[in-house]
Structure formats: C-alpha cells, structure tokens
N, C-alpha and C positions, 0 to 999 in steps of 0.2 A: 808568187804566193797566190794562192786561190781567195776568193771572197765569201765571208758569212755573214748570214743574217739571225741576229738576236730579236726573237718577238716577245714580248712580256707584256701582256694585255690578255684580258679575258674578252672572247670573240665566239661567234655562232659557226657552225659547220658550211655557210654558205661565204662567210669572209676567208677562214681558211680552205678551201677547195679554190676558190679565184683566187688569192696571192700562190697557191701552187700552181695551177693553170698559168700562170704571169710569170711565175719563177722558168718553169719548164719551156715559156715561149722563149722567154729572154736568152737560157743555155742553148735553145736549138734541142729541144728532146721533143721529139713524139708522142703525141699522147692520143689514145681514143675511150672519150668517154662511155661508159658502161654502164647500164642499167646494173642495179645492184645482184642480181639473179643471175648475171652473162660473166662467165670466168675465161680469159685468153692466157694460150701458153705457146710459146715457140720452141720447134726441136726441127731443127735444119732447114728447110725448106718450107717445112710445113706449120700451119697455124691450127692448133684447135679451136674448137668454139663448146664451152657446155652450158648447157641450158639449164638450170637450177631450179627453174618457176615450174608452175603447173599450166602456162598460157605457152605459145608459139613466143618466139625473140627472131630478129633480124639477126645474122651473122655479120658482122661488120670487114665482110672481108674487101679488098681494092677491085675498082673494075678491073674486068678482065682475068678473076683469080678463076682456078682451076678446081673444084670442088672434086676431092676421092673418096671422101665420106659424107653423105648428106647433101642440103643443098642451106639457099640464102635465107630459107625458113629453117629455123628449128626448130623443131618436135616438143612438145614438152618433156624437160628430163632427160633429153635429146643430145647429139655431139653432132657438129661439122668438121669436116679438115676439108683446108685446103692449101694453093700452094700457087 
C-alpha cells in the first residue's frame, strides 16, 4: 500500500511549494522550477518552451539539447523546442 500525507494547518505559499519540492525529492520525481511566465510540455522527443512575459526567459533545456525551433533565449511571447 502506498503512503499519504494529511496536512491541516494553515500555511504560506513558500511552506507549501518546499514540502512539495521535499515530497517530489523523496518519490524520485523530477522537477524544474519555472518562473511563473515559462510553460513546459512534452510530446515525444521534443520539449516546448513558451514564453508568456513581455522580457526574454532562459529555455531551461539539458546540456547538450538540440534546439528545431528557437534557441536558449526566448523571444518575448516567444516558443523554443527542442530535443
């Protein structure tokens, strides 16, 4: 049987985002945090990157990724893939 956690306190948005951080370390899940503007999605191989803001964003992709749309900078309003 799997394990669950009951929280019942009231708590700020910086206590819950690090007990999720903590929770996700401990299962072994991958996480990359995202400025709130930066939306990722995965469809095979490839990773999007969209840029929501009106400023330039970093594409948070791995070294070494292959960029077919864009590049490590994004545009404002902008999309990267890569792969």
């Amino acid at each position: 049987m799997g394990r669950s956690l009951y929280l019942a306190t009231l708590t700020d948005d910086a206590f819950v985002k690090n007990l999720l951080v903590d929770l996700c370390a401990e299962a072994g899940v991958a996480i990359t945090p995202l400025p709130p503007t930066l939306r990722l999605r995965s469809r095979g191989d490839l990773t999007f990157a969209f840029n929501l803001a009106e400023t330039h964003a970093h594409a948070p992709a791995p070294v070494g990724a292959v960029f077919v749309i864009g590049g490590a900078e994004i545009e404002p309003f902008g999309v990267a893939v890569w792969r």
